[in-house]
GUSE-706705 format. One record per residue: chain; residue number from 0; x, y, z of N, C-alpha, C in turn. Coordinates in steps of 0.05 Angstrom, whole numbers. Example, Ala and Ser with C-alpha at 12.3 -4.5 7.8 and 13.67 -1.06 7.14 Angstrom:
<pts>
  ch    i     n_u     n_v     n_w    ca_u    ca_v    ca_w     c_u     c_v     c_w
   A    0     264    -114     156     246     -90     156     264     -66     156
   A    1     257     -45     142     273     -21     143     258       1     157
</pts>
This chain:
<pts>
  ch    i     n_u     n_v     n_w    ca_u    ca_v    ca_w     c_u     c_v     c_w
   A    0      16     -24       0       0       0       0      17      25       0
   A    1      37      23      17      56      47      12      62      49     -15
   A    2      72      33     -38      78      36     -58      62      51     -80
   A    3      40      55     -75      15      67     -75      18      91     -78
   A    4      28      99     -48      27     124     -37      52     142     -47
   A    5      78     126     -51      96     139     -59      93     147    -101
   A    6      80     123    -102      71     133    -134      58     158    -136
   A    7      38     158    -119      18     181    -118      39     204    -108
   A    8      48     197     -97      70     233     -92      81     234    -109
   A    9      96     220    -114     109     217    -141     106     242    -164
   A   10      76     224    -171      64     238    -199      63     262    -196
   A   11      42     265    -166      46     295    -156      58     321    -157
   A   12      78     309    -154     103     328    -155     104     332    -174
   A   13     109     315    -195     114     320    -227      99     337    -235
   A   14      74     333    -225      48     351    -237      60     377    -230
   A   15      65     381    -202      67     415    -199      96     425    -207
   A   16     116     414    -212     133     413    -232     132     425    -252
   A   17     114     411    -260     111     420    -294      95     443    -294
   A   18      76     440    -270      47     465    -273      74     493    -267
   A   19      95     490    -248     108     520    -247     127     523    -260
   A   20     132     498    -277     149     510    -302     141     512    -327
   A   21     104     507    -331     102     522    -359     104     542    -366
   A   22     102     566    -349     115     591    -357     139     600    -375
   A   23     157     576    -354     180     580    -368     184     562    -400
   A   24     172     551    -401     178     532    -420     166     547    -451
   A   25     140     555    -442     118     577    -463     148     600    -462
   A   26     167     618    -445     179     637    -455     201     627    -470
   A   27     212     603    -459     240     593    -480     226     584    -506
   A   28     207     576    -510     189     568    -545     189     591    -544
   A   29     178     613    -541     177     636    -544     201     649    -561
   A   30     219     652    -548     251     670    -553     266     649    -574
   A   31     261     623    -578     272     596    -594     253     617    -625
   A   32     222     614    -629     209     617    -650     221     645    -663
   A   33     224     664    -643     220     699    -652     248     697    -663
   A   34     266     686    -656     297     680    -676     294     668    -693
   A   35     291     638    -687     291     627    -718     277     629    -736
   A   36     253     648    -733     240     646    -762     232     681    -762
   A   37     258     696    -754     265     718    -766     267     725    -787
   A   38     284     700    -808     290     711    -839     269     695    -854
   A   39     245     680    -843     221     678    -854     216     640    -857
   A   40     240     626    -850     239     605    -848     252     599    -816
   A   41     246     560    -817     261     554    -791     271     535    -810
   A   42     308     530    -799     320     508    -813     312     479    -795
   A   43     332     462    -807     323     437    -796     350     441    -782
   A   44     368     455    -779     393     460    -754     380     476    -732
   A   45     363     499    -744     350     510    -715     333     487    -704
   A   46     317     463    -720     294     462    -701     312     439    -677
   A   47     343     427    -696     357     405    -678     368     424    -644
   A   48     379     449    -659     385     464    -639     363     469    -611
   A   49     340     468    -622     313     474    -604     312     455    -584
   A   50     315     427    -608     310     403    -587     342     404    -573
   A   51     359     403    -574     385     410    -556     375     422    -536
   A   52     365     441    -528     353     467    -512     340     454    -497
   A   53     315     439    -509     297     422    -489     305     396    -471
   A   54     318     391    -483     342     368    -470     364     374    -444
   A   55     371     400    -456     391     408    -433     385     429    -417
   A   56     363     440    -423     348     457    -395     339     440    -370
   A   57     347     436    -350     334     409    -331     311     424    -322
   A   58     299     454    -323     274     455    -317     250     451    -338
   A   59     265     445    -362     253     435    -379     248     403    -392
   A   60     274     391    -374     263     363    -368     248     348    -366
   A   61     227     357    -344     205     350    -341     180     354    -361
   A   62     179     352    -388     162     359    -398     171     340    -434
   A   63     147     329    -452     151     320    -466     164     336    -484
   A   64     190     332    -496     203     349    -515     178     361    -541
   A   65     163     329    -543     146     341    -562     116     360    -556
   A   66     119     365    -529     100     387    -519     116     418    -530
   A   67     138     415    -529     162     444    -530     154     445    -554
   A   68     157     432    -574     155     430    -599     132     437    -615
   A   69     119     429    -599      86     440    -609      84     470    -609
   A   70      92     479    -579      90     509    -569     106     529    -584
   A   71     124     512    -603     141     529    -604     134     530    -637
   A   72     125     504    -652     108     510    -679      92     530    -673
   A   73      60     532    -650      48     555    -655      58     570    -654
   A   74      78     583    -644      90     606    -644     100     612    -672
   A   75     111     600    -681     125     613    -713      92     598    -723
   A   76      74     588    -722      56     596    -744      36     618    -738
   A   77      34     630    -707      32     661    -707      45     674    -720
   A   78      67     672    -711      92     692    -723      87     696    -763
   A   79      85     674    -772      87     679    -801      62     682    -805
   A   80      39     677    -794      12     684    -808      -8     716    -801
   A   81       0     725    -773      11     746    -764      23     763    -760
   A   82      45     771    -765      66     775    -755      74     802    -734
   A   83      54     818    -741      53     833    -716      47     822    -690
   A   84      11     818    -697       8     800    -669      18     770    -657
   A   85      30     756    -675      51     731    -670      68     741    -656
   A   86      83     766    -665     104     772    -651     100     784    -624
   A   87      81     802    -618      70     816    -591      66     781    -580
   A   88      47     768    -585      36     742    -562      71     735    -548
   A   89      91     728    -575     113     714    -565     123     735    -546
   A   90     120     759    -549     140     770    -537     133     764    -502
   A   91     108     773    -504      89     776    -479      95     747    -464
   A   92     102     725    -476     108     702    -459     137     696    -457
   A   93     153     708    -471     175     708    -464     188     735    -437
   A   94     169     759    -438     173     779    -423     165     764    -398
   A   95     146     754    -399     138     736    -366     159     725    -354
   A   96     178     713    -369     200     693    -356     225     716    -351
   A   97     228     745    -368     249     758    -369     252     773    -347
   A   98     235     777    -322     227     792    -303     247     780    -285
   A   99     260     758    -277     293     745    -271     308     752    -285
   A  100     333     759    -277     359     768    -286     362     749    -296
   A  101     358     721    -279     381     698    -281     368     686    -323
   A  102     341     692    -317     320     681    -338     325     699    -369
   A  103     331     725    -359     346     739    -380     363     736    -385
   A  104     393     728    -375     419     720    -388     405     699    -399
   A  105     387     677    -392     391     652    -401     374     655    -425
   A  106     354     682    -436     336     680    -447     364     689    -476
   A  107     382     707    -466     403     720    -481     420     691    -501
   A  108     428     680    -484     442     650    -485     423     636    -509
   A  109     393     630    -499     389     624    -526     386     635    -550
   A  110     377     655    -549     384     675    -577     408     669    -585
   A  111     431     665    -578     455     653    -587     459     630    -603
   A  112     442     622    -587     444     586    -596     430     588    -614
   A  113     407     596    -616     391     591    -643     411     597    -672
   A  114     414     630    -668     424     642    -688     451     626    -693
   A  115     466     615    -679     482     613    -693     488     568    -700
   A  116     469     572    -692     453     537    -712     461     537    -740
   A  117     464     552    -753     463     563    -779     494     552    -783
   A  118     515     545    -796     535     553    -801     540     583    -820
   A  119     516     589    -829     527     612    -845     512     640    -827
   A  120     525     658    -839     510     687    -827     489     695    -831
   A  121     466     699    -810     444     715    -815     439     736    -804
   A  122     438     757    -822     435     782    -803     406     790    -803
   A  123     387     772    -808     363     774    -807     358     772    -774
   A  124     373     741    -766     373     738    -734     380     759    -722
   A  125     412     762    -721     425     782    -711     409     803    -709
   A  126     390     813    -721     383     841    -724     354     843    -693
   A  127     335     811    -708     326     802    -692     331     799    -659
   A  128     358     794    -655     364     793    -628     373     818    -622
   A  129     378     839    -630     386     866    -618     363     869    -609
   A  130     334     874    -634     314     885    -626     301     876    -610
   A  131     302     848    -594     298     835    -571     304     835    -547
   A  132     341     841    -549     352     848    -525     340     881    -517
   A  133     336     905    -535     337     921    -526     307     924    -522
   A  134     280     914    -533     260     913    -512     265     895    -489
   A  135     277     883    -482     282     873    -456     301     881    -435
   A  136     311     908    -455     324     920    -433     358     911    -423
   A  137     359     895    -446     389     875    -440     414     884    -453
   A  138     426     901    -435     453     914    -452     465     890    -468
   A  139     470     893    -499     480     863    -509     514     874    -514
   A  140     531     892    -506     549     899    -501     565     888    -476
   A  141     552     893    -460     557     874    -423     554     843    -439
   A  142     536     840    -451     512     801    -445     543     787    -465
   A  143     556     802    -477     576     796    -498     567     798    -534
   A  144     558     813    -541     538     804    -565     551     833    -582
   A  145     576     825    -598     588     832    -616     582     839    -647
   A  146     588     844    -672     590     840    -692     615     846    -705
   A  147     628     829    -715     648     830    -730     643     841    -757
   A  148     643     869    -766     640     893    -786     649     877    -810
   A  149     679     862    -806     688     848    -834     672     822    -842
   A  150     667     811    -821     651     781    -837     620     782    -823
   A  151     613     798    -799     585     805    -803     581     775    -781
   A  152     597     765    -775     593     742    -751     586     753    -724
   A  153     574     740    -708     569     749    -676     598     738    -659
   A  154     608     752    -648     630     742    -636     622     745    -610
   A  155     625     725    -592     616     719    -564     639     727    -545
   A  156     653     741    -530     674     745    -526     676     731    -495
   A  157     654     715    -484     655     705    -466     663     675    -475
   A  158     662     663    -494     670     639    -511     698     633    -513
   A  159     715     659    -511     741     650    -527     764     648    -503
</pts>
């Protein structure tokens, strides 16, 4: 009967787990969609990068990768069928999570990751993530978020 009981906490837990980290999970789909499908597509390197993200966030652990994945299709099919109001919804759930410092470097971090999924340059992203960081208020000078004038690459200066 105890075995029972420890299942039932168990699950429990998981449940409220997950119930106080959908926030976060709705703002990282969030900040993942409003990058990669800046220059009007998502590659199949951003969407591997995405699932990377869902994998190695442990507060995002708890949750079916292919729940992330869903949240994070509606979002770019707001975004492209919309695109004003696609982009206000994402922002507004990603602004929920940005209200932590810690949640804003990390929201910074992925903008990184996405954009640079790509092997080649997009300054569609890039441009994308300025105009992100600076409604969020995120010096991208301090966060490390460079451009190299000659090849137009993001240089991370916390990387090297």
């Amino acid at each position: 009967m105890s075995g029972i009981f420890k299942s039932l906490k168990r699950n429990y837990q998981s449940l409220m787990e997950r119930q106080s980290n959908r926030p976060f999970l709705e703002g990282v789909m969030a900040a993942c969609a409003m990058v990669a499908s800046a220059d009007g597509t998502v590659s199949f390197a951003e969407r591997v990068r995405i699932d990377q993200i869902l994998q190695s966030l442990r507060r995002l652990q708890v949750f079916d990768p292919h729940e992330g994945i869903n949240i994070f299709n509606d979002f770019t099919d707001q975004i492209s069928e919309h695109p004003e109001t696609g982009h206000e919804t994402a922002f507004k759930a990603m602004e929920n999570i940005a209200q932590d410092a810690d949640n804003r470097a990390l929201i910074f971090k992925i903008f990184i990751a996405i954009c640079q999924a790509e092997s080649n340059d997009n300054m569609a992203d890039q441009i994308e993530i300025v105009s992100l960081c600076s409604r969020l208020n995120l010096n991208t000078t301090h966060l490390g978020l460079y451009v190299d004038p000659t090849t137009n690459e993001i240089i991370n200066p916390n990387s090297t």
